[in-house]
C-alpha positions in Angstrom: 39.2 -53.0 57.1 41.2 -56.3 57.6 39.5 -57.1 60.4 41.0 -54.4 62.1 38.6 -52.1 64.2 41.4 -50.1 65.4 42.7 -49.7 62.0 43.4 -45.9 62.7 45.4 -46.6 65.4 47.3 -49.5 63.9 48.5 -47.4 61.1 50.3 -44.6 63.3 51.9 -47.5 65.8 53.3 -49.6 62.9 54.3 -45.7 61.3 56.1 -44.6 64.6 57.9 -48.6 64.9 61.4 -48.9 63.7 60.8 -51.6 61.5 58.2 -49.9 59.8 60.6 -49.5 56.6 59.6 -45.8 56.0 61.6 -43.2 55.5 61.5 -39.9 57.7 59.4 -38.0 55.0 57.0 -41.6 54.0 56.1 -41.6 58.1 55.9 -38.2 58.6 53.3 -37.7 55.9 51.6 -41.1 57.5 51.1 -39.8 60.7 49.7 -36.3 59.3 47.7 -38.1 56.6 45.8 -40.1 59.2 45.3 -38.0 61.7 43.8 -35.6 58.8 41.7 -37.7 56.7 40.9 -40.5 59.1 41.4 -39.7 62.4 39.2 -36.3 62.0 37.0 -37.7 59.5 35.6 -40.3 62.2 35.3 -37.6 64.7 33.1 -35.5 63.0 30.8 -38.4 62.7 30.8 -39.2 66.0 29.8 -35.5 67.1 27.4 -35.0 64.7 25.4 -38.6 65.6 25.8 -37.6 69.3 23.9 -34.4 68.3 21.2 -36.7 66.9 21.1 -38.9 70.1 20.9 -35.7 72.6 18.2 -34.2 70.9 16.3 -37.8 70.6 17.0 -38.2 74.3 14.9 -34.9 74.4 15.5 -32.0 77.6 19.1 -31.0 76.2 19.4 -28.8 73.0 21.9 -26.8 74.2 24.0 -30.2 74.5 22.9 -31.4 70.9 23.6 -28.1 69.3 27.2 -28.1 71.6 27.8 -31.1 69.5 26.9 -30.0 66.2 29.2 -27.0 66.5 31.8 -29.4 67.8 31.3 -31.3 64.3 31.6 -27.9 62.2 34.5 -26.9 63.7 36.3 -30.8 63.3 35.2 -29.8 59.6 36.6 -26.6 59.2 39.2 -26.2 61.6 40.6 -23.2 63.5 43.4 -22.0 61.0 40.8 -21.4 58.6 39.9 -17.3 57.8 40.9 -14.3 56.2 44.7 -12.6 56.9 45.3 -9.7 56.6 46.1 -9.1 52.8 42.7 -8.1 51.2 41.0 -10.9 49.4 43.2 -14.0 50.7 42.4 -16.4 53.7 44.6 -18.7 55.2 44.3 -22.2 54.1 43.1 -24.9 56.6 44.2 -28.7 57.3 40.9 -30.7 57.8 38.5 -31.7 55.6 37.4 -28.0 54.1 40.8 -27.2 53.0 40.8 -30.3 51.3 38.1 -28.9 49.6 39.5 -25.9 48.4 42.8 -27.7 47.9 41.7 -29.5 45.2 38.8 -27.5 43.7 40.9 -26.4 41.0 42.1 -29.5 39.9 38.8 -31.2 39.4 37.0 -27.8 38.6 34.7 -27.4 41.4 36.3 -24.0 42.8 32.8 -21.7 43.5 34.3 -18.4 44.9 37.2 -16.5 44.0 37.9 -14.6 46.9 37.5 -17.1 49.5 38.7 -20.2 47.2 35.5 -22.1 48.4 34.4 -25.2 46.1 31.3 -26.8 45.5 31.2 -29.3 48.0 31.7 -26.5 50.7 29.0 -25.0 49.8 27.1 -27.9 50.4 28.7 -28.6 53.8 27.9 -24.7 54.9 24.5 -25.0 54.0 23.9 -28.7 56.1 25.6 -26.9 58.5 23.1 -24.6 58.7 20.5 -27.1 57.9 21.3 -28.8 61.4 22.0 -25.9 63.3 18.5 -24.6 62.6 17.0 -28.1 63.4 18.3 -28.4 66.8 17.0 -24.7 67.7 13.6 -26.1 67.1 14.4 -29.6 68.1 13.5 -31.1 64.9 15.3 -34.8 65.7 14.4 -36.1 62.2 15.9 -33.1 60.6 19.0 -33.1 62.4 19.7 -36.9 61.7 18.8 -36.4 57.7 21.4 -33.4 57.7 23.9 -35.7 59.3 23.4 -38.3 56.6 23.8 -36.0 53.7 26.8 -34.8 55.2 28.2 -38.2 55.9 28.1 -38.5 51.9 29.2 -34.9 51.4 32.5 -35.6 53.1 33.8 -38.2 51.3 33.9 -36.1 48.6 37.2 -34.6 49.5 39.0 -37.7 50.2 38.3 -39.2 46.9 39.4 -35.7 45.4 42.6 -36.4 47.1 43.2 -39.8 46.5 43.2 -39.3 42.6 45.2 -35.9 42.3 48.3 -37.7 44.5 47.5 -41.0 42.6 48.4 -39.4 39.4 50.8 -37.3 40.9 52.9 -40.4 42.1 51.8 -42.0 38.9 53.8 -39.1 36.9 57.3 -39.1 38.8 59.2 -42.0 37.7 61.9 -41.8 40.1 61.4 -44.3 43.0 62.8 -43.2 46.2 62.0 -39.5 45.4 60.9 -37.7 48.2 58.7 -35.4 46.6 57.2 -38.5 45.5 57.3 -40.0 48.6 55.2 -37.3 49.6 52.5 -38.0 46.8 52.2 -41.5 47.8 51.8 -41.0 51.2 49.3 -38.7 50.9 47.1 -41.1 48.4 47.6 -43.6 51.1 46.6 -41.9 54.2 43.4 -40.6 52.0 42.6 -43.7 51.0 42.6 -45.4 54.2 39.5 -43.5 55.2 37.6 -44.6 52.4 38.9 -48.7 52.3 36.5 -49.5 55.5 33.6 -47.9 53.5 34.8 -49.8 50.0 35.6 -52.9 51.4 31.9 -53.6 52.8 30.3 -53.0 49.0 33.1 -54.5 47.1 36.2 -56.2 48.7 37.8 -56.7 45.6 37.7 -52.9 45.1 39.4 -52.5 48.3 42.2 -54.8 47.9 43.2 -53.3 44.7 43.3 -50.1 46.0 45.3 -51.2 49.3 47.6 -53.5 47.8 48.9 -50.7 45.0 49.3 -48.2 47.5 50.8 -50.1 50.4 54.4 -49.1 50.7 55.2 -53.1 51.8 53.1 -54.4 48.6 53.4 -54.4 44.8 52.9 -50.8 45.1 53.0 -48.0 41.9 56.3 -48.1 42.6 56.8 -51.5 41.1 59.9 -51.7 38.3 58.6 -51.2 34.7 56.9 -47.5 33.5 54.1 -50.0 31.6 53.8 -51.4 35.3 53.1 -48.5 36.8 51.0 -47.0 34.2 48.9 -50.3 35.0 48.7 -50.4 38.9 47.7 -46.4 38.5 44.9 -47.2 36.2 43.8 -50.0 38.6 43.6 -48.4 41.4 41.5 -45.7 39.6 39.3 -47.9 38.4 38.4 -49.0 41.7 38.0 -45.6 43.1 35.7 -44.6 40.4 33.7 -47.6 40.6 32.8 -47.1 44.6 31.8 -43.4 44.3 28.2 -44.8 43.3 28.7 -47.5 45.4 29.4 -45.1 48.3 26.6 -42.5 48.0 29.2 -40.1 46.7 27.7 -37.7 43.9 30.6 -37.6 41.5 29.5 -34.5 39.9 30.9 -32.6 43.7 33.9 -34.8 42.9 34.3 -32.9 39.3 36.8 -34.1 36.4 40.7 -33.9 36.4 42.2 -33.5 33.6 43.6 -37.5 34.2 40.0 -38.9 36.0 36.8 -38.7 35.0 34.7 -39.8 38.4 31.5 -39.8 37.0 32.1 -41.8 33.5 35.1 -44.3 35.3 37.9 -43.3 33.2 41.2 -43.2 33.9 44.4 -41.5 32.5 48.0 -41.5 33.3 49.0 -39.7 30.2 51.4 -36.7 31.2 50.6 -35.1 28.2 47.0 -34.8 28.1 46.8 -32.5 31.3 48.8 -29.7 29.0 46.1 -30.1 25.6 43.1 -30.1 28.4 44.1 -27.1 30.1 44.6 -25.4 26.4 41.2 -26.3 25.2 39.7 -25.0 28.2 41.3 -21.7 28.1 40.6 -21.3 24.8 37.0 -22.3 25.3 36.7 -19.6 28.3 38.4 -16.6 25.6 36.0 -17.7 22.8 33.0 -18.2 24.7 34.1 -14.6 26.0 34.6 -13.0 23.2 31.4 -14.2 21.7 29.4 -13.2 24.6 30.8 -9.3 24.1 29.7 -10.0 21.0 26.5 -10.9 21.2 25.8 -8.4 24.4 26.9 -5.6 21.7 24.8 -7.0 19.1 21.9 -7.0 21.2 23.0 -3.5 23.0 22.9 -1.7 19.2 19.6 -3.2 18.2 17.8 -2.3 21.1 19.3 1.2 20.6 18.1 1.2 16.9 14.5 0.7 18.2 14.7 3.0 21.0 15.9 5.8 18.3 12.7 4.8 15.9 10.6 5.2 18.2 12.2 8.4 19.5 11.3 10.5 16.3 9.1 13.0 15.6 7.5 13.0 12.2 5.4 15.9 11.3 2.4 15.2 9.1 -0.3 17.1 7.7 -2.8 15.9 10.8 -0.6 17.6 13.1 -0.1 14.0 15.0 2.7 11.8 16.1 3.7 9.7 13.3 0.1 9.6 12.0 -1.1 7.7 15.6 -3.5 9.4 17.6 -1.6 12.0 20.1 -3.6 13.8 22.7 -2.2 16.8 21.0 -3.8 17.0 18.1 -4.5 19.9 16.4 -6.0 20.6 12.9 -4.7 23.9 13.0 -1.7 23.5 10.7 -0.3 26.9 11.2 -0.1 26.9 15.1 1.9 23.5 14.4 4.8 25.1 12.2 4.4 28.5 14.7 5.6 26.0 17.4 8.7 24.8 15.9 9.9 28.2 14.5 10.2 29.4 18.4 13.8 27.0 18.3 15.6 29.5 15.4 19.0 28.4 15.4 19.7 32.1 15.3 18.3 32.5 18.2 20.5 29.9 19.8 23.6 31.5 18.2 22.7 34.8 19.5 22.2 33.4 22.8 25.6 31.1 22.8 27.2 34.7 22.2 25.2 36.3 25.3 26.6 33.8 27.7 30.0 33.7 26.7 30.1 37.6 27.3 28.9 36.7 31.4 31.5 38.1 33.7 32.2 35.7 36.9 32.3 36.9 40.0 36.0 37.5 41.4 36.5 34.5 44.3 36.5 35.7 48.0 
């Protein structure tokens, strides 16, 4: 981007300079942003192609499948895992806990306990994918995983880039550090995605660098309408290269503020709240009408199983007129059968056993 094939490492020199014009929390979020989004999100690329080139190069699968590992654990991270209070894990920094970061926001969460999200799922099961084509050196394989994953990974950095968008969008107060915070983040994400936009549309990327540079005509320009404007903008843009990049928008999933797949873009404060209503509500009445329906179903199924349960007695001395094995044409043996159960004689007995002494215990 700009002609810059160092970009990466331009950023964190120019963040680290003293004329930089950031403040303490604007560089320190920089220099963590880059290193998370960009720095780690080119180094998983590199491992996993170098996988593909060692198994090409053919006589070294315990090198290619070295490097794919290498590439899963740039995804996932080491702080990743479960703590020691039941059902919780501890949240990484990379790429996955980007993942699960955001899942909620843009309603792709897919696991409850572990607080996985779609596009995890997708990664864990590539990851596999690859891992299982380097143990039978199945080149093509391994390079097809590693291009579905180069798409899958994106995913998360365009997930990040709109929730702190919006986020910075919302607080009004320039010079916040909280909001600070926000913008850094959208910028640091976003970096890792201009390269990629700027070679499909470079209009696109200029946009989306220009609003979010802190030196430029950034969100934080004077004016709410301003703002409101830039933010939309710079949505826009992002939406429009998710197709552009390979990106499936539906692994994105909807905010309450973006909609990635349809292109549009909110900075209303106040439609998050209705959203969030309607979909609550729309979870308790689906719910309730699903008891209802499950009941329904339950009692009718009930009512047939207790027809069909019955014994009538007819004349032929047959179930319910069909044809029973037991047939008999001798009425009188019939009714002899059924006065054997006297209910006298089950009162008498009732009396019997409530007379039985229980042993003393030892």
């Amino acid at each position: 981007h700009n002609s810059d094939s160092n970009y990466a490492d331009t950023i964190m020199i120019n963040a680290f300079g003293q004329n930089s014009g950031l403040t303490d929390v604007q560089r320190q979020e920089m220099v963590v942003g880059t290193a998370q989004y960009m720095i780690m999100y080119m180094a998983v690329l590199q491992s996993m192609y170098e996988s593909v080139t060692a198994c090409k190069a053919g006589g070294r699968p315990e090198t290619a499948a070295f490097l794919w590992d290498k590439a899963a654990a740039y995804i996932i991270g080491s702080m990743e895992g479960t703590v020691e209070e039941p059902y919780t894990v501890r949240p990484g920094s990379f790429l996955w806990g980007l993942g699960k970061k955001y899942c909620t926001e843009f309603g792709t969460c897919r696991n409850i306990i572990s607080g996985s999200s779609l596009v995890n799922q997708e990664i864990l099961s590539l990851l596999y994918t690859g891992r299982g084509a380097v143990s039978v050196q199945s080149c093509q394989a391994l390079e097809k995983a590693a291009g579905e994953m180069t798409s899958l990974l994106k995913v998360s950095l365009f997930q990040t880039v709109f929730s702190e968008l919006i986020t910075t969008s919302m607080d009004r107060n320039n010079g916040d550090p909280v909001r600070d915070i926000h913008h850094a983040k959208a910028f640091s994400a976003a970096q890792a995605l201009l390269p990629l936009i700027s070679k499909d549309n470079r209009e696109n990327a200029d946009v989306i660098s220009e609003n979010l540079d802190f030196t430029g005509p950034v969100l934080g320009a004077e004016g709410e309408a301003i703002q409101r404007e830039n933010t939309v903008k710079v949505g826009v843009a992002l939406t429009e290269s998710v197709s552009a990049l390979e990106v499936d928008c539906g692994l994105i999933g909807n905010s309450p503020n973006v909609n990635s797949c349809s292109g549009e873009v909110s900075t209303d404060r106040d439609k998050t709240v209705p959203m969030v209503i309607g979909i609550t509500v729309g979870a308790i009445v689906g719910g309730a009408i699903a008891v209802l329906l499950f009941l329904y179903n339950n009692r009718k199924n009930q009512s047939k199983d207790d027809e069909q349960a019955k014994f009538m007695r007819n004349t032929q001395g047959v179930m319910d007129g069909g044809h029973s094995e037991f047939d008999t044409t001798d009425n009188n043996r019939a009714q002899a059968v059924t006065d054997d159960f006297d209910l006298g004689d089950a009162s008498e007995a009732d009396g019997e056993l409530s007379d039985v002494q229980l042993p003393e215990p030892v």
